[in-house]
C-alpha positions as CSV (number, residue, x, y, z in Angstrom):
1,X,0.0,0.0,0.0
2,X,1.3,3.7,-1.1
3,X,1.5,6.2,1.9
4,X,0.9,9.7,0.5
5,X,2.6,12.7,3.0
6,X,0.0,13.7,5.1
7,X,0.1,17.1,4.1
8,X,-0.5,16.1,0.7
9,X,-3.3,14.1,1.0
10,X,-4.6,17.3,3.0
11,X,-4.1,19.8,0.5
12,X,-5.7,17.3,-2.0
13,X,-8.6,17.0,0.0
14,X,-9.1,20.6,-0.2
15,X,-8.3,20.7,-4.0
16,X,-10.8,17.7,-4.9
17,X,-13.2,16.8,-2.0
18,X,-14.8,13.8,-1.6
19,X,-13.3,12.9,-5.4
20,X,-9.8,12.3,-3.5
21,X,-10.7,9.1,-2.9
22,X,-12.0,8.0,-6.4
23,X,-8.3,9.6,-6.9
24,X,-6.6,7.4,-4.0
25,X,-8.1,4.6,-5.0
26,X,-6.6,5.3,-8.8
27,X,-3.2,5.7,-7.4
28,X,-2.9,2.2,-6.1
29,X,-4.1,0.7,-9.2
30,X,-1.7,-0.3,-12.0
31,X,-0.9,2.3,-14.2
32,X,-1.7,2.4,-18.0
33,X,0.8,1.7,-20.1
34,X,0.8,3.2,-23.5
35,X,2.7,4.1,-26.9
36,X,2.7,6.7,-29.6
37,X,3.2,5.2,-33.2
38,X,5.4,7.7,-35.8
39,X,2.7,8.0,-38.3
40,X,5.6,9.2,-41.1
41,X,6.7,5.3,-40.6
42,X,3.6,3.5,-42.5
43,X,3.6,-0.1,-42.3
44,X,3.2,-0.8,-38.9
45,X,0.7,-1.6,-36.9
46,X,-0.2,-2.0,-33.2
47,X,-3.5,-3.6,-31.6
48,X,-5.0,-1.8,-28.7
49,X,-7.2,0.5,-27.5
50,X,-6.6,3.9,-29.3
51,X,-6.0,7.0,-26.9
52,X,-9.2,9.3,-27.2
53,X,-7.5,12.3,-28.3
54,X,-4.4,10.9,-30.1
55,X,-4.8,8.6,-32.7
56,X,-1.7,7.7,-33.0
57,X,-1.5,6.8,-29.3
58,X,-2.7,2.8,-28.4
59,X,-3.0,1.6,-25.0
60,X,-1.2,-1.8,-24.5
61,X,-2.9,-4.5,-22.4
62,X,0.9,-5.3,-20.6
63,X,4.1,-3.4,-20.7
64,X,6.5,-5.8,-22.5
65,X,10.3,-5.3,-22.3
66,X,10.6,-2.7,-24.8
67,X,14.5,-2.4,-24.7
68,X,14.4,-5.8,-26.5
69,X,12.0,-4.6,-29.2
70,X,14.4,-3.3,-32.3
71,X,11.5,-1.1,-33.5
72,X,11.9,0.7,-30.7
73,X,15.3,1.9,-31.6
74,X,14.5,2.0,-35.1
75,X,11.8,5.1,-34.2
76,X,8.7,3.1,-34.7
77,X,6.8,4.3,-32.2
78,X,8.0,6.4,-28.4
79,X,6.8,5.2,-25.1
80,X,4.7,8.0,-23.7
81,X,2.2,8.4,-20.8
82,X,-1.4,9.0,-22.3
83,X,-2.1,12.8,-21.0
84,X,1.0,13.9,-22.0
85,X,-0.1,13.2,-25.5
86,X,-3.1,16.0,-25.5
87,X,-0.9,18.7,-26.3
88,X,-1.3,17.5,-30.4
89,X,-4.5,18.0,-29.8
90,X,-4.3,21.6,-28.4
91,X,-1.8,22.3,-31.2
92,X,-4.3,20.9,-33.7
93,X,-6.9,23.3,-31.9
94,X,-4.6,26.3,-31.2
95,X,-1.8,26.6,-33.3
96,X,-2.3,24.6,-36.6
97,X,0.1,26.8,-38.6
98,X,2.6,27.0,-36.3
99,X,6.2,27.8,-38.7
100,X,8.9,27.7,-35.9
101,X,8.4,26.2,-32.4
102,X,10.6,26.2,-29.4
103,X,10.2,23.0,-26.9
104,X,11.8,24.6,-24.1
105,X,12.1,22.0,-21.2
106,X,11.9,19.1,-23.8
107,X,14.4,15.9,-22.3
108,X,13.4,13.0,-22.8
109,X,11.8,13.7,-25.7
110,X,7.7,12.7,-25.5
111,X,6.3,16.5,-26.7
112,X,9.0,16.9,-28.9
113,X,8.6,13.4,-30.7
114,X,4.8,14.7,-30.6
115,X,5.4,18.4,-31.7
116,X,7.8,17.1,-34.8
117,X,4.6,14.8,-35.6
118,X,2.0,17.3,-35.4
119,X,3.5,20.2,-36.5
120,X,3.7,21.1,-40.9
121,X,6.5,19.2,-42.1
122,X,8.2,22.2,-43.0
123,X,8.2,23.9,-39.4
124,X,11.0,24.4,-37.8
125,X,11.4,22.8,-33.9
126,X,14.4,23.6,-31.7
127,X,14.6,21.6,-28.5
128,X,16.2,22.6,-25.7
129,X,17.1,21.2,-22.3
130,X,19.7,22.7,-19.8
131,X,21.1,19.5,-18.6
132,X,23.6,18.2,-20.4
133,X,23.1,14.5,-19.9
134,X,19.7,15.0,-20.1
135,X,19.9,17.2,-23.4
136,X,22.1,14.0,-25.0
137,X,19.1,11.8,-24.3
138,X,16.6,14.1,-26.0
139,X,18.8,14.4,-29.3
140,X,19.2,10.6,-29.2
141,X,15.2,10.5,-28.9
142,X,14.8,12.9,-31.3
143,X,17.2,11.3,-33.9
144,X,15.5,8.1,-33.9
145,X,11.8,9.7,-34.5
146,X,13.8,10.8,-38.0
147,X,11.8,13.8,-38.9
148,X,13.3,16.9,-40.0
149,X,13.8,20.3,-39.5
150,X,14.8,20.4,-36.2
151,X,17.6,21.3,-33.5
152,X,18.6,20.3,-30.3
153,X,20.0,22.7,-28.0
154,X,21.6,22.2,-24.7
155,X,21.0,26.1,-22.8
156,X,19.5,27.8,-19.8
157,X,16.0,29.6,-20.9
158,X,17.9,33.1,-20.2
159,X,20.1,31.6,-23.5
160,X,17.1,32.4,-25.6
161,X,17.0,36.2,-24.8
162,X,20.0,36.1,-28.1
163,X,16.5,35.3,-30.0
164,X,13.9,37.8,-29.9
165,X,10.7,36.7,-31.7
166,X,12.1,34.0,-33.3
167,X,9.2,31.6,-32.6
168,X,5.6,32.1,-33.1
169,X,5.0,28.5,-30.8
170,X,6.6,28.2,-27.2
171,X,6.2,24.5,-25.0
172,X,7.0,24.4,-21.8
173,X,6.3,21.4,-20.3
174,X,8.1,22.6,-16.8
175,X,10.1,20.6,-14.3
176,X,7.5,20.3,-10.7
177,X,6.8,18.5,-8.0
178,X,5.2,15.5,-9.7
179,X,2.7,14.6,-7.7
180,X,0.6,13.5,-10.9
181,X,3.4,10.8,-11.6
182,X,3.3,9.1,-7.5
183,X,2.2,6.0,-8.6
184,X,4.7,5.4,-11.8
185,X,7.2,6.8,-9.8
186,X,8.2,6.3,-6.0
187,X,10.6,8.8,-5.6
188,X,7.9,11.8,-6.3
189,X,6.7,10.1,-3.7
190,X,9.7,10.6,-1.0
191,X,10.6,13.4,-2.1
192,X,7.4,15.7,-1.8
193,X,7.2,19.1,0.4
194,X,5.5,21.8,0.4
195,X,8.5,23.7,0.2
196,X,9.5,21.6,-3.0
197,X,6.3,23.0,-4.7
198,X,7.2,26.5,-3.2
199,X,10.5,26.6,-5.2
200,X,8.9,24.5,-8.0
201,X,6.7,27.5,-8.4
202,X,9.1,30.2,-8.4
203,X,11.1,28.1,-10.5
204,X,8.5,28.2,-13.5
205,X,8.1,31.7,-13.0
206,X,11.7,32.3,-13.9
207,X,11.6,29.8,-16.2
208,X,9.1,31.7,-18.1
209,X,10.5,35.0,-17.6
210,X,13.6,34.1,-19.1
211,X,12.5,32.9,-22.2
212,X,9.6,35.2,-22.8
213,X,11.4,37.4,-25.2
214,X,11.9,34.4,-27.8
215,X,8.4,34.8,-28.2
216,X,6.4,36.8,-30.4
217,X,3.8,39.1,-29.8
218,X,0.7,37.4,-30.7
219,X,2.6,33.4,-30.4
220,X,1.2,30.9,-28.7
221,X,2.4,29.3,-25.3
222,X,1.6,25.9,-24.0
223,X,2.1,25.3,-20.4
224,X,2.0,21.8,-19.0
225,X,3.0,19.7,-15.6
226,X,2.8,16.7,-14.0
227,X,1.7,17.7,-11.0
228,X,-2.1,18.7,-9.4
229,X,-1.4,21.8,-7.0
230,X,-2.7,25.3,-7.8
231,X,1.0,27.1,-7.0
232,X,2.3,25.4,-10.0
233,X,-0.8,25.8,-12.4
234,X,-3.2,28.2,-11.7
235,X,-1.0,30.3,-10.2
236,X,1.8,30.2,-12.3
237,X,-0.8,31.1,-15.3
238,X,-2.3,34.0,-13.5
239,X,1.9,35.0,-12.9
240,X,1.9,34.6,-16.9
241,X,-1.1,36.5,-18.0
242,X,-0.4,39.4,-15.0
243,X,3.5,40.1,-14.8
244,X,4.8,38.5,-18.4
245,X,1.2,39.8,-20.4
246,X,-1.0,37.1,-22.0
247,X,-4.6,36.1,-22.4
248,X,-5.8,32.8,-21.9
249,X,-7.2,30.2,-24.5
250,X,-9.9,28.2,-24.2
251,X,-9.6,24.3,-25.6
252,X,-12.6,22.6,-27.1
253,X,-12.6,19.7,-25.2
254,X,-16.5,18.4,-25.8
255,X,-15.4,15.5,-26.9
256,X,-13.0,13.7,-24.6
257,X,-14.7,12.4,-21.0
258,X,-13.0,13.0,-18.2
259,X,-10.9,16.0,-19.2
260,X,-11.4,18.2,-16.2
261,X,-11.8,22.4,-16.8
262,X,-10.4,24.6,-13.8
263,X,-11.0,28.1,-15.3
264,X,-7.5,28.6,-16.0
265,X,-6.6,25.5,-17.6
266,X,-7.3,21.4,-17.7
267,X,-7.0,18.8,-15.4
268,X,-6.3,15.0,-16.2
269,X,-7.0,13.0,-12.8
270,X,-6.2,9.4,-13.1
271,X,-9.4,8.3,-11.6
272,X,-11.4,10.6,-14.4
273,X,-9.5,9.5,-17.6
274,X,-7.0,6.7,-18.5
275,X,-3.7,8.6,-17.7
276,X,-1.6,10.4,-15.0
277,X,-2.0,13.4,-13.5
278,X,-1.2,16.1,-16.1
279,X,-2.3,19.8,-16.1
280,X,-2.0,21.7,-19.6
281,X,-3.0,25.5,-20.3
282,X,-2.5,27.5,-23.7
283,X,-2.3,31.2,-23.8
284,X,-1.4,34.2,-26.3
285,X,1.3,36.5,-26.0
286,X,-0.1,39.9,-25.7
287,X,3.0,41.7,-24.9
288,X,5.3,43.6,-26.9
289,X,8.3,41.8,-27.7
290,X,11.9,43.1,-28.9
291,X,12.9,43.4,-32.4
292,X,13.7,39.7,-34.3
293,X,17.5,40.1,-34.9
294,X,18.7,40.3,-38.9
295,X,19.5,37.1,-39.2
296,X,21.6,37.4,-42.6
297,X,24.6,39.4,-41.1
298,X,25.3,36.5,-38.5
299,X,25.5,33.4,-41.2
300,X,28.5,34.6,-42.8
301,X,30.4,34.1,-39.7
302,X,29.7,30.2,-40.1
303,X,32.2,27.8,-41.2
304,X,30.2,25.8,-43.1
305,X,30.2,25.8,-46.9
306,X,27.6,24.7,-49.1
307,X,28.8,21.1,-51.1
308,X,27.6,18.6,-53.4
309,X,28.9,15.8,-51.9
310,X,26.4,13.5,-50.7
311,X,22.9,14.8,-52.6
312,X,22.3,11.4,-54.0
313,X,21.5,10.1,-50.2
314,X,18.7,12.2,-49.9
315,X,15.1,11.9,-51.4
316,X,15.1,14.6,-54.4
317,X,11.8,15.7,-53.1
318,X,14.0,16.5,-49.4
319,X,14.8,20.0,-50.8
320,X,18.2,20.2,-48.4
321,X,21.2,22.4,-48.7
322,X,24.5,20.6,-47.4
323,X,27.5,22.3,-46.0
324,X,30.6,20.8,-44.7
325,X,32.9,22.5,-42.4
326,X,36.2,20.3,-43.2
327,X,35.1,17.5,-40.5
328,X,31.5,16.7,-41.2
329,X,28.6,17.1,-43.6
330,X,25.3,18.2,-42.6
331,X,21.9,19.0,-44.4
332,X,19.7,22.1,-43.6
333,X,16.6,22.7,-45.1
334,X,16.7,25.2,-48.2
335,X,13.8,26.9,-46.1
336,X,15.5,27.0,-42.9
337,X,19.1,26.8,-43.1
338,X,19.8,30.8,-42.4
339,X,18.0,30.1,-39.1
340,X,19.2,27.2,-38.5
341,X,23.4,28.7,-39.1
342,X,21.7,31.6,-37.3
343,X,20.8,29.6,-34.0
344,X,24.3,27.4,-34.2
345,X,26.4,30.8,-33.9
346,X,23.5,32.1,-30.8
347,X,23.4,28.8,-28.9
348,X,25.0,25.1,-27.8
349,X,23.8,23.2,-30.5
350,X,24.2,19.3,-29.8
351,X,22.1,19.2,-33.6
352,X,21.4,21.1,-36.4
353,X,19.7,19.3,-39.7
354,X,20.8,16.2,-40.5
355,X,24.2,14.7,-39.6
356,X,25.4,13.4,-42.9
357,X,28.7,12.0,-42.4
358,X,32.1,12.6,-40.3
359,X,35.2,12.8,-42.3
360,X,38.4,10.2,-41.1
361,X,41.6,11.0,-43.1
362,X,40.1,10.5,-46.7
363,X,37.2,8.4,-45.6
364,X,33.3,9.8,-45.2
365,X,31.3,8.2,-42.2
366,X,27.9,7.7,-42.4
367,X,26.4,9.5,-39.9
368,X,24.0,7.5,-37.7
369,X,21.3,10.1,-38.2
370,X,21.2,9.7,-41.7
371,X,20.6,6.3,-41.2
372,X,17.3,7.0,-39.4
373,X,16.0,9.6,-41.1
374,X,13.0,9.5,-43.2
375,X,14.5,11.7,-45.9
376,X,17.5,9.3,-47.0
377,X,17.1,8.0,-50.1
378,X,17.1,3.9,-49.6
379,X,17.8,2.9,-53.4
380,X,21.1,4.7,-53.5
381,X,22.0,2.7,-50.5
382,X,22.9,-1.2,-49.8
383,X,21.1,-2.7,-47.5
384,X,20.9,-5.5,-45.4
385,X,17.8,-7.2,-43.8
386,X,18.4,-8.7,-40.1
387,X,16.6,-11.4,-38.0
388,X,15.7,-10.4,-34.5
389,X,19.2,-12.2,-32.5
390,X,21.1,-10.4,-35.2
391,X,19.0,-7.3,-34.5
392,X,19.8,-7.3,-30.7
393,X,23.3,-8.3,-31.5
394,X,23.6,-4.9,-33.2
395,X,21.9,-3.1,-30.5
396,X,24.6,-4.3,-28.4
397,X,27.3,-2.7,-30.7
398,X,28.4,-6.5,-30.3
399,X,30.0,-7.8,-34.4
400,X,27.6,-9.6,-36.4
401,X,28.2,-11.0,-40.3
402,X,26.0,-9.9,-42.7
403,X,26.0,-12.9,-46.1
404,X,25.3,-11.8,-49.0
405,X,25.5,-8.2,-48.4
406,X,28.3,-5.7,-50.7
407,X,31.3,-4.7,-49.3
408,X,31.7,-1.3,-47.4
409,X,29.0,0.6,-45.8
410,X,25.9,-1.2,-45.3
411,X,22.5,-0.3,-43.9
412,X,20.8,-3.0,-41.7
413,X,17.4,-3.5,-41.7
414,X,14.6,-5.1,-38.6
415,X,11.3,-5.4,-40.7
416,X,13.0,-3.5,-43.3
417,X,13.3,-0.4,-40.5
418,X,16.5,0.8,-40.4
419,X,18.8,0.4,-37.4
420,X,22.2,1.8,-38.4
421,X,25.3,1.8,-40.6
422,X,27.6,-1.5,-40.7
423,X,30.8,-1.7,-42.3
424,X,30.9,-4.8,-44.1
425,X,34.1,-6.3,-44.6
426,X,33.3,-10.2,-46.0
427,X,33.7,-12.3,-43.3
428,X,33.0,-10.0,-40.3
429,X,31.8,-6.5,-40.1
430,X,32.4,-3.2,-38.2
431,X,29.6,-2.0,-36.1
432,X,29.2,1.7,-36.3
433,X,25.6,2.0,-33.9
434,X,26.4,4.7,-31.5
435,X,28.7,3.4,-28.5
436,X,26.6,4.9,-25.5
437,X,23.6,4.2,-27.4
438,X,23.8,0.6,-27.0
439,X,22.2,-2.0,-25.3
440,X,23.3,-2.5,-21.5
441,X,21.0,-5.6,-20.4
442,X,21.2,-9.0,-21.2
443,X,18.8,-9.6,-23.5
C-alpha cells in the first residue's frame, strides 16, 4: 500500500473533496501503459485501445520489455504516458500553422517526438534542455523519430533572450513536483514538500521569464505539468497572463470524457480518464516583444560551406542544402538553413539538420542520423535485412556477419526499418551503432 505525505493528502482533499478518494483509489491501481506510433513510418501496426485524443497513441494491455524490441530503436513508435499526448491535440486546436516552435524544457523527448509529428513538415522545432546529460538523451530520442527540421539545444532559458521573436509557438512542459506521476514513480513520492512546490513554483516563473522574449507578440504558449497543486498551475498562469502579459485560450474539449476544466486550464485525474495526472494550459502573447535580430549578417560568420557531396542520399523531393565544415557534412533545409546557421552561432547546438557524415583521413562516415532519417534515399543505399538475435546483436554494438550483403557501408534493416550503418568487410563486419547508445541488459 502507497502512503501519501500527510500534508499532501490534505491539500488534495481541499483541492478535490470527496473525489480524492476515487483519486486514491486510482493511485494504487496499475498504471496504463501506452505508446505513440510515428505516423511518417507507414507499415506498422499495433492492436490496442486507441487514446481518445491521439490517434496515433494505443493503450497496451501489458508493458513488455521494450528495450528488447528493435523497433523501438529504429523510431517506430516512443513510449509516452497518455495525457501527455493532449498537447497534439491543443496544437491541432490552437496553433495549426505553427512555422517555428521552441520546446523549451523538452528531455526526454515525448512532446518533442509529438510536436515534430503534429506540427507542418516544413516547421522548424528547436529543442532545448539545460542539462547536459539529459539534453544527449533528447537528441538521441529525437534522432530516432527521424523527422526533420529540427535542432537540439543544450541552454539555460535566459540563452534564448539572443533570439527575440524567433518563434511564433513556445512549449513548456516545466520541471515540478510531480505529484501526478506518485504512482509510476516512488521517488515523487519521497521526495514531496510543500517547500518543494514552493521553489517548483518560483522556478516556473523564472523559467518563463527568461524565455519570454523568444516569443512573439501574438505566439502561442503551451504550459504543461505533472503535478495537481494550484501554485504550479493556476497560479503560475495567472503570474503569466499578469506580470509577463498574455490572455488565456480556451480548448474545445467536448469531446473527450474525463478531461477536467479549472477556469484557468485542464486537469487530467487518473481516476477521471486513462492517464496520470497532467495539467495543460495554452495562452497568447499579448505583450510587446523586442525586435527579431537580422538574421543574414550572423550566417557569414559560419564555417560551413555549401557542397555537393552526398545529394544522392537524400530523397530529391528533401529539398536540403548541405554544407561541410572540413570535419563533417550536414543537411539544412533550403527553407531554414539561415536560421538554423543563425541559431548554431547564438546557442549550444548538440544538432542542427541532419548529420550526414564525419570525415576520417580520406574516408566519409555515415552518420547514424542519416541512417534513421526519413529523408534518406534507400535505393542509393545497400542494404541489409536482419533477424531479430542479429537485431539485438547490433543493439549491443556487439560484431555480427551480414552474407550476401556488398562490401563497405551497409545499412541494416529489422522489418526492413532501419537500425544503423555496418561496415561490411566479408567475413566479419564493423559496427558503427552509436557506443553509448547501445544496449546494457542482457537480453
Amino acid at each position: 500500500m502507497i502512503q501519501f505525505p500527510a500534508l499532501f493528502e490534505e491539500r488534495s482533499r481541499d483541492l478535490l473533496g470527496s473525489d480524492y478518494d476515487l483519486l486514491k483509489e486510482a493511485l494504487h491501481a496499475a498504471a496504463p501503459v501506452s505508446i505513440r506510433l510515428n505516423d511518417r513510418m507507414p507499415g506498422y501496426r499495433c492492436n490496442g485501445e486507441t487514446v481518445p485524443w491521439n490517434e496515433a497513441g494505443i493503450y497496451l494491455e501489458n508493458r513488455p520489455l521494450f528495450t528488447a524490441d528493435p523497433l523501438l530503436h529504429a523510431g517506430v513508435y516512443y513510449v509516452q504516458e497518455a495525457s501527455s499526448m493532449f498537447l497534439g491535440e491543443v496544437i491541432r486546436q490552437l496553433a495549426p500553422g505553427a512555422r517555428c516552435a521552441l520546446d523549451l524544457c523538452a528531455a526526454p523527448g515525448g512532446k518533442s517526438t509529438l510536436l515534430s509529428q503534429t506540427l507542418n513538415p516544413d516547421s522548424l522545432l528547436v529543442s532545448n534542455e539545460i542539462v547536459r546529460s539529459r539534453a544527449m538523451i533528447l537528441a538521441e530520442n529525437l534522432i530516432k523519430w527521424g523527422n526533420a527540421p529540427i535542432a537540439v539545444t543544450n541552454n539555460t532559458p535566459a540563452d534564448f533572450q539572443r533570439l527575440p521573436s524567433f518563434f511564433d509557438l513556445m512549449v513548456v512542459d516545466a520541471p515540478c513536483s510531480g505529484e501526478g506521476m506518485f504512482r509510476k514513480d516512488p521517488d515523487a513520492i519521497t521526495e514531496w514538500s510543500l517547500a518543494n512546490v514552493t521553489n517548483c513554483a518560483i522556478r516556473q516563473q523564472q523559467i518563463l521569464t527568461d524565455a519570454w522574449d523568444a516569443l512573439q507578440t501574438g505566439g502561442i504558449l503551451i504550459y504543461s505539468t505533472c503535478t495537481y497543486n494550484r501554485e504550479e498551475n493556476e497560479e503560475t498562469i495567472d503570474f503569466i497572463c499578469r506580470e509577463l502579459g498574455a490572455e488565456f485560450l480556451e480548448i474545445n474539449t467536448s469531446r473527450f470524457e474525463g478531461i477536467e476544466f479549472s477556469g484557468k486550464g485542464y486537469r487530467f485525474y487518473p481516476h477521471r480518464i486513462k492517464g496520470e495526472g497532467f495539467f495543460i494550459a495554452a495562452l497568447r502573447k499579448t505583450a510587446a516583444s523586442p525586435a527579431a535580430k537580422r538574421i543574414r549578417n550572423d550566417v557569414k560568420k559560419t564555417p560551413f560551406k555549401a557542397t555537393g557531396l552526398l545529394r544522392e542520399f537524400l530523397l530529391p523531393s528533401a529539398g536540403m542544402t548541405l554544407f561541410d565544415n572540413g570535419q563533417q557534412i550536414i543537411a539544412l533545409p533550403e527553407k531554414w538553413k539561415e536560421e538554423l546557421l543563425f541559431i548554431r552561432s547564438q546557442l549550444h547546438c548538440l544538432l542542427t539538420g541532419i548529420d550526414m557524415a564525419e570525415r576520417k583521413g580520406k574516408d566519409l562516415i555515415p552518420a547514424h542520423q542519416l541512417a534513421l532519417s526519413k529523408l534518406l534515399n534507400r535505393q542509393h543505399i545497400a542494404q541489409a535485412e536482419i533477424d531479430l538475435p542479429t537485431a539485438l546483436s547490433y543493439l549491443k554494438r556487439e560484431a555480427i556477419t551480414l552474407h550476401n550483403a556488398p562490401m563497405g557501408y551497409v545499412l541494416v534493416c529489422y522489418r526492413q526499418q532501419a537500425l544503423g550503418w555496418v561496415k561490411n568487410l566479408g567475413n566479419r563486419s564493423n559496427n558503427l551503432y552509436p557506443q553509448h547508445w547501445r544496449i546494457r541488459m542482457n537480453v
